[in-house]
C-alpha positions in Angstrom: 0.0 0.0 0.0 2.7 2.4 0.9 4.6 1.7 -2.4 1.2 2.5 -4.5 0.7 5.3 -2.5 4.1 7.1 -3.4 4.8 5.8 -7.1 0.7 7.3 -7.6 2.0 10.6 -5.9 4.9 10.8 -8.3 3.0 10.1 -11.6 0.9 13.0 -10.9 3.6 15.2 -11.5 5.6 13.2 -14.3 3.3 14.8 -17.0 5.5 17.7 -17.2 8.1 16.9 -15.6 10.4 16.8 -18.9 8.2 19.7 -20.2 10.9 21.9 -20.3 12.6 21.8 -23.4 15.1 24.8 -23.6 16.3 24.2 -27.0 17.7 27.2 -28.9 17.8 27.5 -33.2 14.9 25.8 -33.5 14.0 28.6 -36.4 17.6 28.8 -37.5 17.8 29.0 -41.2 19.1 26.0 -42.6 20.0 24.9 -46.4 17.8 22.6 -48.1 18.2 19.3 -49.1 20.5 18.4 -46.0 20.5 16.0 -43.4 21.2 16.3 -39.9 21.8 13.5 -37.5 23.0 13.4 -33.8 23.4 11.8 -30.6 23.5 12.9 -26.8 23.5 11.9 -23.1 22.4 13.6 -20.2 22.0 13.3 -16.4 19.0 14.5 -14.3 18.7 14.8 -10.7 15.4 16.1 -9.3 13.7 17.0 -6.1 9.9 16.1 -6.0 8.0 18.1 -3.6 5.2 16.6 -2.4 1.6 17.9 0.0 2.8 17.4 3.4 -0.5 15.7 4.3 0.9 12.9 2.3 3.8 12.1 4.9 6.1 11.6 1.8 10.0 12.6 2.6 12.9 13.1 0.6 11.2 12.5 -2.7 14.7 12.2 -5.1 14.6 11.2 -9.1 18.3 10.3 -11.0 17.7 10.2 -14.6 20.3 8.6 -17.1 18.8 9.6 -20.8 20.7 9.1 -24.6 18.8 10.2 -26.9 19.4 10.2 -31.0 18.1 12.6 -33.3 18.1 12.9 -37.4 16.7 16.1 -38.8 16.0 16.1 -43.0 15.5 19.9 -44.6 13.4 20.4 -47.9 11.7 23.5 -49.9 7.9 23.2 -49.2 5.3 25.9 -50.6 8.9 27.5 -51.5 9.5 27.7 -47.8 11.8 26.5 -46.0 11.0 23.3 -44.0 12.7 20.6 -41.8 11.2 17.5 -40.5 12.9 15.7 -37.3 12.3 12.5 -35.2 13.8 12.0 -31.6 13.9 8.3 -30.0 15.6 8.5 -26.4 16.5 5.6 -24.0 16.7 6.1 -20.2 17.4 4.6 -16.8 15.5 6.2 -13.9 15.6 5.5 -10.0 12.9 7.2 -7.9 13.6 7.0 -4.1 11.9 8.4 -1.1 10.0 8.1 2.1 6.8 7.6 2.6 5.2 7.4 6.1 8.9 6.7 7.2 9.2 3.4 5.1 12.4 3.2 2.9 11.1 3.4 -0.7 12.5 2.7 -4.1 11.5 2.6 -8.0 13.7 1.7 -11.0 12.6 2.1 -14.6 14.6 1.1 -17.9 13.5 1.2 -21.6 12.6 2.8 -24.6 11.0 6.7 -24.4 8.2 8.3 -26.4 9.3 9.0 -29.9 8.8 13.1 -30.7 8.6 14.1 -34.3 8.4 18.0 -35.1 7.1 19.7 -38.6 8.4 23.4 -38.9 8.4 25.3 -41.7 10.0 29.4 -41.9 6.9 31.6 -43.1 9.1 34.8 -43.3 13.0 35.0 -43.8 15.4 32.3 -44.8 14.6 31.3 -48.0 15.2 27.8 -49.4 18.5 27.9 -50.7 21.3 25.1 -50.6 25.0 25.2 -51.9 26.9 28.3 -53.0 23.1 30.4 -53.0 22.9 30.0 -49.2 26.4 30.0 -48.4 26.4 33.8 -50.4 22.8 34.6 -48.5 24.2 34.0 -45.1 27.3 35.9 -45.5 25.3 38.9 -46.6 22.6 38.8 -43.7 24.2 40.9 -41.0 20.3 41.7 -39.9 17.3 39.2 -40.5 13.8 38.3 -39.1 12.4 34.8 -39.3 8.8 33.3 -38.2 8.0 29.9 -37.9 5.6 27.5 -37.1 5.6 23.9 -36.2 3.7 21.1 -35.0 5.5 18.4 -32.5 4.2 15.4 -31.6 5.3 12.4 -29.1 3.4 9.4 -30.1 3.5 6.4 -27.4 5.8 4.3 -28.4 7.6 4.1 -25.1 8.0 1.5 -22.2 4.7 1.2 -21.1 2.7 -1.8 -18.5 -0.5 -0.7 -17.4 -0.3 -2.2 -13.9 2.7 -0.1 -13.1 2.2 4.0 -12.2 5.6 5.0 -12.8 6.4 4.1 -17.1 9.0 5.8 -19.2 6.4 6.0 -21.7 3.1 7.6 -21.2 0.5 5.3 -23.4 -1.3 8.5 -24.7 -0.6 11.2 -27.5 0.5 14.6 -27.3 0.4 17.8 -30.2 2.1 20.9 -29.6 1.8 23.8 -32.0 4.7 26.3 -32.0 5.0 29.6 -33.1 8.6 31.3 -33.0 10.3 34.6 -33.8 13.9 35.1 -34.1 15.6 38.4 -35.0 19.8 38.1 -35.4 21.9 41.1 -35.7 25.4 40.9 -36.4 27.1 38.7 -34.2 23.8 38.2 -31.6 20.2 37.1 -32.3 17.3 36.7 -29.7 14.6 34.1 -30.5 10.9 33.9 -28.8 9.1 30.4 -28.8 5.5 29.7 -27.9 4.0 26.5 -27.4 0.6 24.5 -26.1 0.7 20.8 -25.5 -2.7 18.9 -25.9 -3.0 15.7 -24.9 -4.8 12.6 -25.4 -6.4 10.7 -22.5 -4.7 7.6 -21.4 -7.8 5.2 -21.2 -5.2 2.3 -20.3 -3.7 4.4 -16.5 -3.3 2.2 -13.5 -5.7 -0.2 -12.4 -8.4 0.4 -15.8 -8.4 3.9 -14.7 -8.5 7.2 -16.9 -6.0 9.6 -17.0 -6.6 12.8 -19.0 -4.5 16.5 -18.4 -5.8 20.1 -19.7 -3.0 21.9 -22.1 0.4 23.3 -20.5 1.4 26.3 -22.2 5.1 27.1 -22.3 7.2 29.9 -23.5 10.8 30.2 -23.2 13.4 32.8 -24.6 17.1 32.9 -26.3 20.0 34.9 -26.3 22.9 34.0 -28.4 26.3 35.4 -29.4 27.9 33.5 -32.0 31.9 34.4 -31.8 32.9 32.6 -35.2 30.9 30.4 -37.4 29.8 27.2 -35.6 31.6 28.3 -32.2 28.2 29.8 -30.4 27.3 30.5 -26.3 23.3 30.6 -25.2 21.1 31.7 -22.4 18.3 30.6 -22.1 15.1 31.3 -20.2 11.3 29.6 -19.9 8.1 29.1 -18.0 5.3 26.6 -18.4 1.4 27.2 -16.5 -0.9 24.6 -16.8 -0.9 20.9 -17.5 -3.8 19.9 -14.7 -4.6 16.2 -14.6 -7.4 14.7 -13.6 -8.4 10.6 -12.8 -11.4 8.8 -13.4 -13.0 12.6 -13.3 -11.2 13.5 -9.5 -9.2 16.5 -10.1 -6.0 16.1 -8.8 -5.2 20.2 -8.1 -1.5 19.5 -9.3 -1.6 23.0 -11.7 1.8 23.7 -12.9 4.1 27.2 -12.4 7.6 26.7 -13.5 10.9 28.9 -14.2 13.3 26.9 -16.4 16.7 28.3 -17.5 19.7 26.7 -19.5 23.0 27.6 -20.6 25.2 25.8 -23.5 28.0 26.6 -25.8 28.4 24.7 -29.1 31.7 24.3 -30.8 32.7 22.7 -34.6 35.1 20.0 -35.7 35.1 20.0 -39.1 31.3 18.4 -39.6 30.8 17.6 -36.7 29.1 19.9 -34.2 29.9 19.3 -30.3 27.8 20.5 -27.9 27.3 20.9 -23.6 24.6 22.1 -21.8 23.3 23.1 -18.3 19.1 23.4 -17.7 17.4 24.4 -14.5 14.1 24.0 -13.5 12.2 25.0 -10.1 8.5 24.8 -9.4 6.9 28.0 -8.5 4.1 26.1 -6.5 4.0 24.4 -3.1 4.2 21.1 -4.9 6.5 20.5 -8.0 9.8 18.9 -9.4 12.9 20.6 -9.0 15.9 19.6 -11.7 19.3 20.3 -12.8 19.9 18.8 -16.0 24.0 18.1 -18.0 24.2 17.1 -21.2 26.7 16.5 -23.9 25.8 15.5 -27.5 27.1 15.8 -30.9 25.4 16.4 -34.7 26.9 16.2 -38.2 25.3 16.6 -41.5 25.4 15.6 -45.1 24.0 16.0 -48.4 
């Protein structure tokens, strides 16, 4: 009973607890034609804060998550477009105490795959070769708007008598609209997003899970000091994301601040790349994380 109790309590607040997705350049103009690919690990500790009513202690998640990426560019509606799939892998242990019992969970497997349309409505123009190698070295100022539609379909780890699953069973479709202005050596990029989920008609015990939309927007600055060598701030928040089961609200609204740093460096094709994200609740209850990761990309034609 007490181990259903706490991995219930956690699940609550797994919705969103990877929500935060700091990632600069998504509107970056790119050439057409190309193909991007790309690998990366990161570590995740989190503190999970819990309603004190609930006699749940020390509430601690360590996250081990590689993730691969391949990204293809193309001229759509003479736009240009890029279409990307993202399949991670991870290795979680949840540990805590609950009504003074010693508690532990352990999860391993497959994630939910994320594939993301975007296309640039204004600025960057599909060009590919010489044409957008001349284009970029001539755009000291430029605008670009973009929009996209992301979308994690449930192919994770999933067993439907377990609370805690790497995978969450359901579908999720988040429409994006970004701005991003660069101007000589800096550009500053704006990202809005809504996630809207399916209900998970398969939750624990025959239950039904269902959560209203989390809306998220999160800001960039970055300075780029030669071509390829670039350093980012980042900075986000996400409201929202209330879940309900079998009809019982469970009051678990989210407030977050999430904030990231990273600096990206070439080798020839290959594109190296650390980062540092943040994240605190701004409620009573919430998930707390610091975030490392280290990945790479390279491309071809």
């Amino acid at each position: 009973m007490i181990r259903n109790l706490f991995v219930l309590l956690i699940v609550i607040l797994m919705p969103t607890s990877y929500a935060m997705e700091l990632e600069p350049r998504r509107w970056s103009h790119i050439p057409i034609d190309t193909n991007f690919s790309g690998g990366g690990y990161a570590y995740t500790e989190a503190d999970i804060f819990l309603d004190p009513t609930i006699q749940a202690e020390d509430v601690e998640l360590k996250m081990d998550t590689w993730v691969g990426r391949y990204i293809r560019s193309f001229e759509w509606f003479d736009k240009t477009a890029r279409i990307s799939v993202a399949q991670g892998y991870q290795e979680g242990k949840w540990t805590g105490l609950v009504r003074g019992t010693p508690t532990t969970i352990n999860r391993s497997g497959l994630t939910d795959t994320f594939v993301r349309l975007a296309v640039n409505l204004y600025g960057a123009p599909p060009l590919k070769g010489k044409e957008f190698v001349k284009y970029r070295t001539n755009a000291d100022v430029e605008t670009i708007v973009g929009v996209a539609l992301a979308m994690r379909l449930p192919t994770g780890d999933y067993i439907d008598d377990k609370l805690i699953n790497l995978g969450k069973n359901r579908y999720a479709f988040l429409p994006q609209l970004g701005v991003l202005h660069q101007r000589g050596k800096w550009s500053a990029e704006l990202t809005g997003q809504a996630a809207f989920y399916t209900d998970n008609d398969d939750f624990y015990n025959g239950t039904t899970l269902e959560q209203n939309p989390l809306y998220f927007i999160h800001g960039h600055i970055v300075h780029t000091f030669r071509p390829g060598v670039l350093a980012t701030v980042s900075l986000g928040v996400d409201y929202g994301g209330e879940a309900t089961i079998n009809g019982v609200n469970k009051e678990n609204k989210k407030k977050d601040i999430g904030w990231a740093a990273s600096f990206t460096y070439p080798i020839e094709r290959i594109i190296l790349k650390a980062t540092y994200i943040g994240t605190r609740s701004q409620e009573d209850t919430g998930f707390d994380s610091d975030t490392v990761s280290a990945g790479f990309s390279f491309y071809w034609q």
